[in-house]
C-alpha positions as CSV (number, residue, x, y, z in Angstrom):
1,X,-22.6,8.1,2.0
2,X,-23.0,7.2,5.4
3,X,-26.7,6.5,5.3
4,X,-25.8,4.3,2.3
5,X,-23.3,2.4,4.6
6,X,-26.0,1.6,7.0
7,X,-27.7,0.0,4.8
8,X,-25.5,-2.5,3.7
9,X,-25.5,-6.2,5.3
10,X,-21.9,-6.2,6.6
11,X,-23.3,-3.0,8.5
12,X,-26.0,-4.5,10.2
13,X,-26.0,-5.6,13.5
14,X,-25.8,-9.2,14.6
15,X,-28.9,-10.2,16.7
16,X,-27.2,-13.1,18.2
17,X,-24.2,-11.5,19.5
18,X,-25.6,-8.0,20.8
19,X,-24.6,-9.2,24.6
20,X,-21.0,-10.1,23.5
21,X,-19.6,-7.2,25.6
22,X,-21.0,-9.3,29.0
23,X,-20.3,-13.1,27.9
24,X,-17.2,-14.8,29.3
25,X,-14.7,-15.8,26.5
26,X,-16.0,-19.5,25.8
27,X,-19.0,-17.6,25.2
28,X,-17.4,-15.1,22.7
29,X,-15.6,-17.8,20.7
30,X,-19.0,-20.1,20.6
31,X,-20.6,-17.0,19.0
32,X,-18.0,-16.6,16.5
33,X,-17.2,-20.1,15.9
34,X,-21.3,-20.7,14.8
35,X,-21.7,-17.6,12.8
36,X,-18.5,-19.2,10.8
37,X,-20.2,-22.6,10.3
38,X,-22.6,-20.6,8.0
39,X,-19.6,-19.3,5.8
40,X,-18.9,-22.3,3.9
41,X,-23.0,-22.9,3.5
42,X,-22.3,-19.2,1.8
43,X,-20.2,-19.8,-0.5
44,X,-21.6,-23.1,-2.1
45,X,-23.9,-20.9,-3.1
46,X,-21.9,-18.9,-5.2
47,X,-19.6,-22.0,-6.6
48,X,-21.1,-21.5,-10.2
49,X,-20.1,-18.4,-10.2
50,X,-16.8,-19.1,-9.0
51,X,-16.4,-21.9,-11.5
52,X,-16.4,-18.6,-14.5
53,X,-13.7,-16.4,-12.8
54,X,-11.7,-20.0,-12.5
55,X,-12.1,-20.6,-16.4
56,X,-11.3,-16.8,-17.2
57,X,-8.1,-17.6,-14.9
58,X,-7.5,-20.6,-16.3
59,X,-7.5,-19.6,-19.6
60,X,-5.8,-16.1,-18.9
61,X,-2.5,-18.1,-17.6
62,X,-2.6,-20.7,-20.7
63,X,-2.6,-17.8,-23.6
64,X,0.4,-16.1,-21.5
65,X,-1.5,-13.5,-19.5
66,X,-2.2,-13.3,-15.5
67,X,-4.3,-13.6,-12.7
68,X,-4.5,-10.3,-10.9
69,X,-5.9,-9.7,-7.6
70,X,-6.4,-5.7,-6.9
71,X,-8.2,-4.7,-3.4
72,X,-8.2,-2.1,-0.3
73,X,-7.5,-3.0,3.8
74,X,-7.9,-6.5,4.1
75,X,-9.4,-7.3,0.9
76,X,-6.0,-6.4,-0.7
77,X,-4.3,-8.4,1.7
78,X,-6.4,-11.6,1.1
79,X,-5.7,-11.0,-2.6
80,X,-1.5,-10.8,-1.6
81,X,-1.7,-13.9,0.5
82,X,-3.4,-16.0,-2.6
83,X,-0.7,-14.1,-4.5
84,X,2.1,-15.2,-2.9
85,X,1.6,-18.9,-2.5
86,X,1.3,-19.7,-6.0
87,X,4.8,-19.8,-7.0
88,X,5.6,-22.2,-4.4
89,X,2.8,-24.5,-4.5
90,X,2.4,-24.6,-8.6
91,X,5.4,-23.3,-10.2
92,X,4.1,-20.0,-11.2
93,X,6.4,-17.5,-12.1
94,X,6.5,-14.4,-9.9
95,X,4.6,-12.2,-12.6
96,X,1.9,-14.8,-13.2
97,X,-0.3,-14.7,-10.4
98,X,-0.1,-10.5,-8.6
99,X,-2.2,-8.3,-6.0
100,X,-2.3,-4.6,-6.0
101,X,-3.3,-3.2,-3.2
102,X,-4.5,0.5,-2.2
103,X,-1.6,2.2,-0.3
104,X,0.7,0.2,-2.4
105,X,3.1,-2.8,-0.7
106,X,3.4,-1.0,2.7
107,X,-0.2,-0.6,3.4
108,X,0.0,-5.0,4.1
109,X,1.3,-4.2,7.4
110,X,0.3,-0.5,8.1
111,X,-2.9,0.1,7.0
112,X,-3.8,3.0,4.9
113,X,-7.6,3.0,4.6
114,X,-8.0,6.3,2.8
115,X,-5.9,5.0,0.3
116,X,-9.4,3.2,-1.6
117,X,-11.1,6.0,-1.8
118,X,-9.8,7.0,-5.1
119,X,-11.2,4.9,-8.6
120,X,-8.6,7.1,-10.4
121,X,-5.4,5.5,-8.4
122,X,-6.9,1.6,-9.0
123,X,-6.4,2.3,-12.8
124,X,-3.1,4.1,-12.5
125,X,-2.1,0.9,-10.1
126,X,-2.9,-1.7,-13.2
127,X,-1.5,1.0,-16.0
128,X,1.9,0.4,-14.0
129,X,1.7,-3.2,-13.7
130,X,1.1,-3.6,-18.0
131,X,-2.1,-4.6,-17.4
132,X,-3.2,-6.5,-20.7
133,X,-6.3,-8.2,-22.6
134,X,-5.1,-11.4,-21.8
135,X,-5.5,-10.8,-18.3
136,X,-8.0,-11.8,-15.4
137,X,-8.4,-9.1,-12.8
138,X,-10.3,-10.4,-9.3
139,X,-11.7,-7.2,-7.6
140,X,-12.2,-7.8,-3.9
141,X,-14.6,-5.8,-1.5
142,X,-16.6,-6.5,1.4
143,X,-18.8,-3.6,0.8
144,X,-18.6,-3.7,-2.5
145,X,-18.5,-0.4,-3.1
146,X,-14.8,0.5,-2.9
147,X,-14.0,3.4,-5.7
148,X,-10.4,2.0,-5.9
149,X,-11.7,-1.4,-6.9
150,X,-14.4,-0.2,-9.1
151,X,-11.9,2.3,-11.0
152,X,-9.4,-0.9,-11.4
153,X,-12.5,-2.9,-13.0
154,X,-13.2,-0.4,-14.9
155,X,-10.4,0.2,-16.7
156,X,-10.1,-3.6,-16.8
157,X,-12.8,-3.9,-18.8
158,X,-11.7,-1.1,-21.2
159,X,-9.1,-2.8,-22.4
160,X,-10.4,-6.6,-22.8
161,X,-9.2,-8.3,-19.5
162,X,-11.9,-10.3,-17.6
163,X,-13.6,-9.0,-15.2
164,X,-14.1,-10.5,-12.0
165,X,-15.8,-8.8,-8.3
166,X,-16.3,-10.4,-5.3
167,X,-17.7,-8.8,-2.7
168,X,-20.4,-9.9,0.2
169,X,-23.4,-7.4,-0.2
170,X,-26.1,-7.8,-2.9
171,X,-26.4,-5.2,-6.0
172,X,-22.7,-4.6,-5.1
173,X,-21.3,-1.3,-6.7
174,X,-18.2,-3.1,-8.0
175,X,-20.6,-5.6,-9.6
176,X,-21.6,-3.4,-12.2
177,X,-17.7,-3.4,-14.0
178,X,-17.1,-6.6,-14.2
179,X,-18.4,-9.4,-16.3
180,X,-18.9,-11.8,-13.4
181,X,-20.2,-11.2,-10.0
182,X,-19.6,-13.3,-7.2
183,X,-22.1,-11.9,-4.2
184,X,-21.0,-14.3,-1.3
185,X,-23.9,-13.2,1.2
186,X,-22.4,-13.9,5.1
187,X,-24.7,-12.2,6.8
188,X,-24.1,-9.2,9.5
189,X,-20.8,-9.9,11.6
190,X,-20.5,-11.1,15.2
191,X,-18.9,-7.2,16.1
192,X,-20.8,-5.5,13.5
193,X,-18.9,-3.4,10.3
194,X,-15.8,-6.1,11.0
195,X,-15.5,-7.5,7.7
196,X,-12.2,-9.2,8.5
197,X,-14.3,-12.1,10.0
198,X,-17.0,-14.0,8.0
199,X,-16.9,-12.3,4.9
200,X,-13.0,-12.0,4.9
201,X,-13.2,-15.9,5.6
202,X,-15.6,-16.3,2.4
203,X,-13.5,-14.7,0.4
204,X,-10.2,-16.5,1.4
205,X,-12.0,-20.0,0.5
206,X,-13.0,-18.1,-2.9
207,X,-9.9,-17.0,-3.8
208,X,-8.1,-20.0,-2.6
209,X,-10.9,-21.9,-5.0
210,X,-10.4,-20.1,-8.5
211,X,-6.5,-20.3,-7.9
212,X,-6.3,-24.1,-7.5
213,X,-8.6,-25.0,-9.8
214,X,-7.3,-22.4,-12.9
215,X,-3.7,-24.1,-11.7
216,X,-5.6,-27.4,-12.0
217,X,-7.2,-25.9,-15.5
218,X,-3.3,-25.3,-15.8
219,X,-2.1,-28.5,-16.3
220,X,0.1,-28.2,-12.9
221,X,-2.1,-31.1,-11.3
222,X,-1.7,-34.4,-11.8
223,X,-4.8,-36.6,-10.2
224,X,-4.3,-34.4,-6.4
225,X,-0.9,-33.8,-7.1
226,X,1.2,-30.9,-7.3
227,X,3.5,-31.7,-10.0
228,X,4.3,-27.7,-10.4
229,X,5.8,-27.9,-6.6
230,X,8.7,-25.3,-6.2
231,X,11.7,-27.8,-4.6
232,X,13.3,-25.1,-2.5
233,X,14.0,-26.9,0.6
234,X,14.9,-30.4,2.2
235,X,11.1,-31.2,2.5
236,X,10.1,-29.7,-0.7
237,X,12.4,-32.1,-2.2
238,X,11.6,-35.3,-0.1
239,X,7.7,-34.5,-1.2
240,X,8.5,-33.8,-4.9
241,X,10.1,-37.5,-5.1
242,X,7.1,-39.0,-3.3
243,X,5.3,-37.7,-5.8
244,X,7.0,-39.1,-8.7
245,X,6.8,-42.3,-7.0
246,X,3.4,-42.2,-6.4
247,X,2.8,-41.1,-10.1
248,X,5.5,-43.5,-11.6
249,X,5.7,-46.1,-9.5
250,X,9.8,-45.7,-9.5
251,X,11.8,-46.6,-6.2
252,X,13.1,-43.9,-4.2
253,X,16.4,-43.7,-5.4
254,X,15.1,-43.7,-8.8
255,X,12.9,-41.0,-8.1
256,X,15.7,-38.7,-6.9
257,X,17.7,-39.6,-9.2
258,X,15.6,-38.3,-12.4
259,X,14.1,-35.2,-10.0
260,X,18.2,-33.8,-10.4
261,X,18.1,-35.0,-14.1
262,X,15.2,-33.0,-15.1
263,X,16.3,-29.9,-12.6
264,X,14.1,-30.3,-10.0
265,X,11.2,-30.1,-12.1
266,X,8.9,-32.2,-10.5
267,X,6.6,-32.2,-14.2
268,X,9.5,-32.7,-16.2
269,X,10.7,-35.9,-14.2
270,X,7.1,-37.3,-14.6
271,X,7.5,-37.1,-17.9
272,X,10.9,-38.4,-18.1
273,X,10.2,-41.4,-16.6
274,X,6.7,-42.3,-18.5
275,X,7.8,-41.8,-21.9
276,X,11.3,-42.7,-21.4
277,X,13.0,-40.0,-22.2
278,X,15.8,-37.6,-21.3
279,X,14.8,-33.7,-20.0
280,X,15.4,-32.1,-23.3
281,X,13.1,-34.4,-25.3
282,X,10.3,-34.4,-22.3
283,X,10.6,-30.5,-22.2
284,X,10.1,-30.2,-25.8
285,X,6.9,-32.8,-25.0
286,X,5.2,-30.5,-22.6
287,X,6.0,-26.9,-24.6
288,X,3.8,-28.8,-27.5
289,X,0.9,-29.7,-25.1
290,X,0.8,-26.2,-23.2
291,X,2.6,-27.8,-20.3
292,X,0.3,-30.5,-19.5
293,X,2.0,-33.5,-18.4
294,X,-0.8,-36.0,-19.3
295,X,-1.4,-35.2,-22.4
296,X,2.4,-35.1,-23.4
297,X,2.2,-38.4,-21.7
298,X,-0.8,-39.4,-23.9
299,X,0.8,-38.4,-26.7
300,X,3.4,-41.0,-26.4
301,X,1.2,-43.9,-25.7
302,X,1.8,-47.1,-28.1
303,X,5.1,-45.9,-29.2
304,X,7.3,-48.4,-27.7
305,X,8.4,-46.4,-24.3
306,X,11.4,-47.8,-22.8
307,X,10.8,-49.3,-19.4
């Protein structure tokens, strides 16, 4: 297993840093800071590839099912962090958008690395979590060879959900259990084996990639806006009626206005105002068009909207 290790690329050893024990600390950071200008280079690569786990996601969330991020050490935190920001950026309910992680909740801030070694505890972790056909599971490994990841894909599989692993090495082990493989290739690390740098990085873009653009899929974007915005605070609010002003065209007060009308529901105040109706009628509009705001729009067009 070891000599297997050695062999991956996040094992080898980075030519260009192999003095970073001696450099001063500009020197450190300007290593660092160019071996991270390749990551982005990295991961274009892998975009159409990305673009397939964002349609499973996509279309996972529309027919009622999730988006599930399962991983080990700091894979399995990336996949939390993603997981966490949905509902206030786009609405999500708590349950749409999850992470499992090895070692279970507490392993995010103490780590529990021998937690990953076992395939039979990453499909016990999505058995308790109801894991269903209709959902998209995102294994995520560095190495791309971590048995709890694998054993969650696995079992993914078995059942019909769609299969997605990303991890940074080529001919990844996780690879083979899922129906797409994204193999973002970053290269050996500036201190070698520390996957929590470039490849970590390439895997936070990812991830932040096929979750805004399944939400876009969604229907909770309108043009660049976030019309699925949770309004929990004083600035959450101020930017939920600039958006409906920016969509609408409405003054201010008009804006606000309709925003506590439709419940702080961003979507549903859009909707309000362009079709002229009240929230009932412009809820019942975006149930019948899967909650996509333009087309309930659309669907109004011609039919004598009140100003």
């Amino acid at each position: 297993m070891e000599k297997q290790l050695r062999k991956l690329t996040t094992e080898q050893r980075n030519k260009k840093s192999m003095n970073m024990d001696q450099a001063d600390t500009l020197d450190i950071l300007s290593m660092m800071n160019a071996e991270d200008q390749q990551v982005a280079l990295a991961v274009e690569k892998v975009l159409p590839l990305a673009s397939k786990a964002a349609d499973c996601a996509a279309a996972s969330l529309l027919r009622g099912g999730r988006l599930i991020y399962m991983g080990a050490g700091t894979s399995g935190r990336l996949g939390i962090l993603d997981a966490v920001e949905c509902p206030p950026t786009f609405g999500t309910a708590p349950d749409q958008v999850v992470a499992v992680m090895a070692g279970g909740e507490g392993a995010f801030l103490k780590a529990a690395e021998g937690a990953e070694d076992s395939a039979a505890q990453g499909k016990k972790d999505l058995m308790a979590i109801g894991l269903s056909s209709k959902d998209t599971v995102i294994g995520i490994a560095a190495s791309g060879r971590t048995p709890y990841v694998a054993g969650g894909l696995e079992y993914a599989g078995e059942i019909g959900a769609a299969t997605v692993a990303l991890s940074s090495n080529e001919g990844a082990y996780i690879s083979t259990f899922a129906q797409h493989r994204i193999e973002v290739i970053t290269g050996p690390e500036v201190l070698t084996g520390s996957t929590r740098l470039k490849a970590a990085t390439a895997h936070k873009m990812i991830l932040n990639m096929i979750s805004t653009a399944a939400m876009v899929k969604a229907g909770k974007v309108y043009e660049n806006l976030m019309i699925d915005v949770h309004v929990s605070n004083h600035k959450l609010k101020e930017r939920a009626i600039s958006i409906i002003e920016t969509i609408t065209g409405v003054t201010n007060e008009k804006a606000e206005e309709i925003l506590e009308q439709s419940g702080l529901q961003v979507k549903k105040a859009i909707v309000m105002i362009q079709t002229g109706t009240d929230a009932a009628a412009a809820q019942k509009l975006l149930d019948e068009h899967n909650g996509n705001a333009r087309s309930a729009i659309a669907s109004q067009s011609g039919k004598n909207l009140p100003l």
